[in-house]
Structures are given as C-alpha cells and as structure tokens.
N, C-alpha and C positions, 0 to 999 in steps of 0.2 A: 361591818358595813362595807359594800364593795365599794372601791374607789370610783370615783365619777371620771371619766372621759371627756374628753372636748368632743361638745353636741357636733356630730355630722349630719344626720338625719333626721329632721326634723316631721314628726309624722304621728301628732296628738290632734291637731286642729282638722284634718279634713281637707287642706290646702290643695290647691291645684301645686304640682310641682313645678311648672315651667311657667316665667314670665311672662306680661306681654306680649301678642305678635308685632313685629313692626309696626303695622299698619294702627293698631291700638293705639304703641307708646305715641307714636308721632300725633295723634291723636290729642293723646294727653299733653303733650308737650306746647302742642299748638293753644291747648283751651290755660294755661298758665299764662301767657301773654295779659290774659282780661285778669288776673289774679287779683287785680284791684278792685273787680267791681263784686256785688253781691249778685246772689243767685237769687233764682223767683226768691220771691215773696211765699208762696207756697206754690207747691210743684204742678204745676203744668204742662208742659211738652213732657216730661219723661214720662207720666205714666200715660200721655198721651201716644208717645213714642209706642210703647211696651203694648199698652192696649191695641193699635193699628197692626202689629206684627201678629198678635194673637186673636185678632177675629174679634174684639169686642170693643161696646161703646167706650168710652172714656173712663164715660161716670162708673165704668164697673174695677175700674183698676185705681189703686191704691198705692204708693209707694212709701220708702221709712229706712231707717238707718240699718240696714242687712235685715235680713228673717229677726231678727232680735227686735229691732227695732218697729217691725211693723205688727211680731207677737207684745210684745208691750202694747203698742195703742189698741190690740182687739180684747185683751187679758182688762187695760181700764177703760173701754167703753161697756163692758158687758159685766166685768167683775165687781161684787163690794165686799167689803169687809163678812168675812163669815161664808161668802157663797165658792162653792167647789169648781175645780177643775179635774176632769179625768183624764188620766194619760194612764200610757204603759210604765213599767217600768224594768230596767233603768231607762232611760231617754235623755234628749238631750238637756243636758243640764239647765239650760236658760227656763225652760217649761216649771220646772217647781222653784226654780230662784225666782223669776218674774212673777210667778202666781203668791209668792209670799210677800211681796215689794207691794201689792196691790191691796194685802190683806187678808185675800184669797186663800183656801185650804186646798193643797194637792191631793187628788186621792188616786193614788197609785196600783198600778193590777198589773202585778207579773205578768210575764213574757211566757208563753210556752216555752216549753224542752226545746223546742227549736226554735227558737228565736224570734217567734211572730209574736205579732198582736194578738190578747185571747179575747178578741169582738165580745164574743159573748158574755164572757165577764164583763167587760168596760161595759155594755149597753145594761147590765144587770146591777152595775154602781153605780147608776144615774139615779139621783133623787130630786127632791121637791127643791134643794139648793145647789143643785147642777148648774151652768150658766154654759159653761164652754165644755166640750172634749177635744182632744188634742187626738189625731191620729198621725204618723208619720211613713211614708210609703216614698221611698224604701226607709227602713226605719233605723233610726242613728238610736244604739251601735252596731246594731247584727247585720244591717242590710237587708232584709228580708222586705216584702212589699205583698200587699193587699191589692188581689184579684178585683174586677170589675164587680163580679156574681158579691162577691166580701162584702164589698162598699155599699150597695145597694140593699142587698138585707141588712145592714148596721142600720142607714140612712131614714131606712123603713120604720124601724125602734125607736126612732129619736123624735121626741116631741120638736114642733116646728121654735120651741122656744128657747131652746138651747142652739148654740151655735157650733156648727162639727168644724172645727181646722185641720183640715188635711193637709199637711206640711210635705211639698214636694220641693224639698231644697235638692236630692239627689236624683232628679228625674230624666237630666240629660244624658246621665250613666243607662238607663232605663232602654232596652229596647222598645221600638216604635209600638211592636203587635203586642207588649205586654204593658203599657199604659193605661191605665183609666180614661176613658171618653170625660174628659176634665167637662169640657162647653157642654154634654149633653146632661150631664150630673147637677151642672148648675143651676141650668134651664129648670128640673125638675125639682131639687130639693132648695132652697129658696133661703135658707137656716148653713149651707154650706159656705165656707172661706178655703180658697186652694191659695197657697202659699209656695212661693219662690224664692230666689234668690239668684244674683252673677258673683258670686263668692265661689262656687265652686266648679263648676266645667269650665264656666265663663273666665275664671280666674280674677277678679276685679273684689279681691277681699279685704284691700284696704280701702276700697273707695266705699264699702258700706254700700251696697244697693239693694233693697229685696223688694220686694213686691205681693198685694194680693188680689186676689182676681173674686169677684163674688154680685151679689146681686144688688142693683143701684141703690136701694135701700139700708143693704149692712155698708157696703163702703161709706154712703156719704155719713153713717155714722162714726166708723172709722178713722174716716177722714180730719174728725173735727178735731182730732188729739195735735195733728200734726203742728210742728214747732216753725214760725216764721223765719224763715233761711237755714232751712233745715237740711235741706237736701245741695249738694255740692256743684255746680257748673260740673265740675270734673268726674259726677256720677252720670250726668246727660250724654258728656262727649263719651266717655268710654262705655257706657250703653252701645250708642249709635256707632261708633267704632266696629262693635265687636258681631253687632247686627251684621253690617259691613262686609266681617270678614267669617260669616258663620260657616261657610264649606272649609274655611282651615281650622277654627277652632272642633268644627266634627270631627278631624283626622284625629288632633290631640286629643279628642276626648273617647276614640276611638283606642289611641294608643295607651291610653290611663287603664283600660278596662281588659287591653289584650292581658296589660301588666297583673292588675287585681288576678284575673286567671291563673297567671304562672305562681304568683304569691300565694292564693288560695290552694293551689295545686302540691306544691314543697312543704307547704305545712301540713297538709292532709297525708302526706309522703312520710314527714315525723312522726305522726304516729296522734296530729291533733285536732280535733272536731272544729271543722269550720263549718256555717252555714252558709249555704249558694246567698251571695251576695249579689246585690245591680246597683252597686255604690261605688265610690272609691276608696272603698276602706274593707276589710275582712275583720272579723271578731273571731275573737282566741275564747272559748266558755270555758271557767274555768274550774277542772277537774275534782282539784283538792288546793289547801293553801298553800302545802310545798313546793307545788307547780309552777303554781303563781309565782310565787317568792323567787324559784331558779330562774323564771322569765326576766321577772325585773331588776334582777341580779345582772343577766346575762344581756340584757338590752342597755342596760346603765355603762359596764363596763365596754361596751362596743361602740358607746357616745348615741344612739337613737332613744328621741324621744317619743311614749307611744301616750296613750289615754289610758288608765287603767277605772274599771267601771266597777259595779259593784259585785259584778257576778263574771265575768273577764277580764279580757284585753282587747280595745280596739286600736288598731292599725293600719293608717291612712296608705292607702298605693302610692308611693314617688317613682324614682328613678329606678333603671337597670340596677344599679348600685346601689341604690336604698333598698331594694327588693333581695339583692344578694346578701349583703349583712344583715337584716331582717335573718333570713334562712341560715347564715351562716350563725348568727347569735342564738337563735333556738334550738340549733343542736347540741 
C-alpha cells in the first residue's frame, strides 16, 4: 500500500477553491451579530430573493439545504416505496442514496463512451412506476451537458406525469450561448424542475443553499416538505452578498474554467481521454484497472484528494498549484 501524504489538495467534492470575496465575508460576519435570533419560520425572502434576480414569480422558486437537500423533498413529494427513479450512471452520488432513503428503486442507464447522457435509453426505461428522472447538465462526473435540441425531444417522451429534474448545479461554469433557454422550457413543459445551487461558482458550500425553480404547482408541492427553521439567516445574507458582488465572482469563475482548460489540456498531453467539460472538474475514464490503481497510487502519495467513480476518476479544478501536482502526479 502506498504511504498516505499530508492532504494538500483537496479536490473530491467539486469545491470552489477560493474563499469568500470580502465584500461576502463582511457580509457574513455582519449577519452573526442577530446569531441569537431564529431565521423565518419558513423561507421567505430568499427564495424570494433568488426568484426576483431570475425573472420569476416567487411561488415558482423553492429553496432546501444545498441541491441535496432540495433533491430529498422532490425524491419525497413524488417518490413511494416501490416507485423508480431514472438517472444516468455513474452520477452524483446523492441521486441513488436519496432514492433508496425514500424507498424508492434507482434504475440506472450508462453513460455513453463519451460521457453523455444516453436520452434515449433513459426515456426508453421509463415505466408504469417511473415518478422522477434525474438528468444532470453538465453532468457530475464527466461534465459533459445536453444541448437545447437534447432536452426538448427527451421532454417530448415523457409522460406529463413524471417529473424531469434537470440538475444545473454546474451551470455558471457553462457559457452563456451554450445554456438551455431554462424560463422557455418551463413555460412549456409543466412536469420540469431546474435545480441549482451557490455551493459551487458562488462558493457558499457550507452555508447549504440550493434552489428550484419550476411551475407554481410542482413547487407549492415541494415546498410542503420544508423543515421550520430550516434555512439559516446566514444563507439570506450570503445569497444577497454575492448577488451584490456578481461582476467579481464572474472573474473567479472565469479563472476556475481558464484553469479546468490547462488541467484538461496536460492530461490530454499524458497520453489520457478527457471529455470536453463545462464544469469545474475533468474526468479521467478509466482505461484498465492498472491505470487506475497507478493513479490512486500516485495522487495518495502526492497528498491530493480526488473522487474515484465507478468507471474513472473525477478531479475538481483548484489552484495553479493544485492543477501542477495534479499533472505532476499523473506522470
């Protein structure tokens, strides 16, 4: 067994690597003063907040303790014991751990060779006890992301009684012209839930915030799961914070993705199949097991910690420094 390293880089979770902006912390800092009092009753301004910044009524936005916690209340508004959820696989891990907490059966459908969603399968393992399909764009681990033209013949297949979750936790990595028309999608398919979070460009991954955005009817269903003081004063201010300060956090999220580039680029350089990612993480597909094995070998004794999946390795963008030992361990 190789010797273990003291962790330097830490880069399993998907983490934004850089702190707060100022203007955030002081933020946070300020909202600890009221530390004594409790937060709504149930949430109110935030996803009121969230919804005014994005174009829509209130009642359409949803809030919950990070993407996790707002996939839990749509998995038990919709899920019972016995009934399915379709995802890709692998994915993010939460999707078949939650689907089993609910009682719920995962039914999972490989990834193409290259690391997409195969639509066509997924819409082809929808049955009579479907409830939910989980899609992910871009999609945790590969990065890879479903075109407009995708989503709309998927959307087309699906009975209005199953609910599609499009999970856009990485979509600020996403350029502008290659995004899904999110509001026009909504408008139209009525059975959709688009899902967010400020865990990862926004960087606010200990405050738990995620969000979903869908039609008045699935949210106020949604909505009813939510837990009385659930949501933290210190998820409102560093929301509004970061609103605030969203021309600087574009730069950093700007600089995460020059980075994913150069990281993507060195290892393609090694001699290893990456797929064009719009994330902040790249995926290593993995060849054979001895590959593998020299990988995890060789990232243990260099102290970085990565995700290792079922069929790779994914590896979150950090620092100049984390992107050099990253490349420097893989050789």
């Amino acid at each position: 067994m190789a010797p273990t390293a003291q962790l330097e880089h830490r880069l399993s979770l998907n983490e934004n690597p850089y702190g707060p902006l100022p203007s955030v912390r002081a933020a946070l800092s300020g909202a600890l003063v009221a530390a004594n009092r409790y937060p709504e009753f149930l949430p109110r301004r935030l996803p009121g907040l969230i919804a005014e910044r994005l174009g829509f009524p209130a009642e359409q936005v949803v809030v919950g303790a990070g993407a996790t916690g707002v996939i839990m209340h749509i998995l038990q508004e919709f899920v019972v014991p016995g009934d399915a959820v379709v995802m890709g696989t692998p994915t993010f891990d939460g999707y078949p751990l939650l689907t089993a907490t609910v009682g719920g059966r995962a039914v999972e459908v490989p990834l193409t060779a290259s690391g997409h969603q195969d639509l066509e399968a997924m819409a082809d393992a929808i049955d009579a006890r479907t409830r939910v399909v989980v899609l992910c764009s871009p999609h945790n681990p590969t990065g890879t992301c479903i075109t407009q033209s995708e989503l709309e013949a998927f959307l087309d297949r699906v009975e209005p009684s199953v609910a599609v979750v499009l999970d856009e936790a990485y979509v600020d990595f996403v350029a502008a012209a290659d995004r899904v028309a999110a509001a026009d999608l909504l408008a139209r398919y009525p059975n959709l839930v688009v899902m967010r979070t400020f865990s990862k460009a926004y960087g606010l991954a200990a405050l738990r915030v995620g969000y979903a955005v869908g039609s008045v009817a699935v949210i106020a269903r949604i909505r009813r799961w939510q837990l009385p003081f659930g949501m933290t004063a210190l998820a409102e201010a560093g929301v509004r914070a970061c609103y605030d300060a969203e021309d600087e956090l574009a730069l950093r999220t700007a600089a995460i993705t020059r980075e994913c580039g150069r990281l993507a680029a060195g290892l393609r350089d090694l001699g290893f199949a990456v797929p064009t990612t719009a994330a902040n993480f790249v995926y290593l597909g993995s060849r054979c097991p001895a590959e593998t094995n020299r990988l995890r070998t060789a990232f243990v004794r260099s102290g970085i910690e990565v995700k290792h999946c079922s069929t790779g390795i994914r590896i979150t963008v950090g620092d100049t420094a984390a992107t050099d030992a990253v490349l420097a361990a893989s050789r």
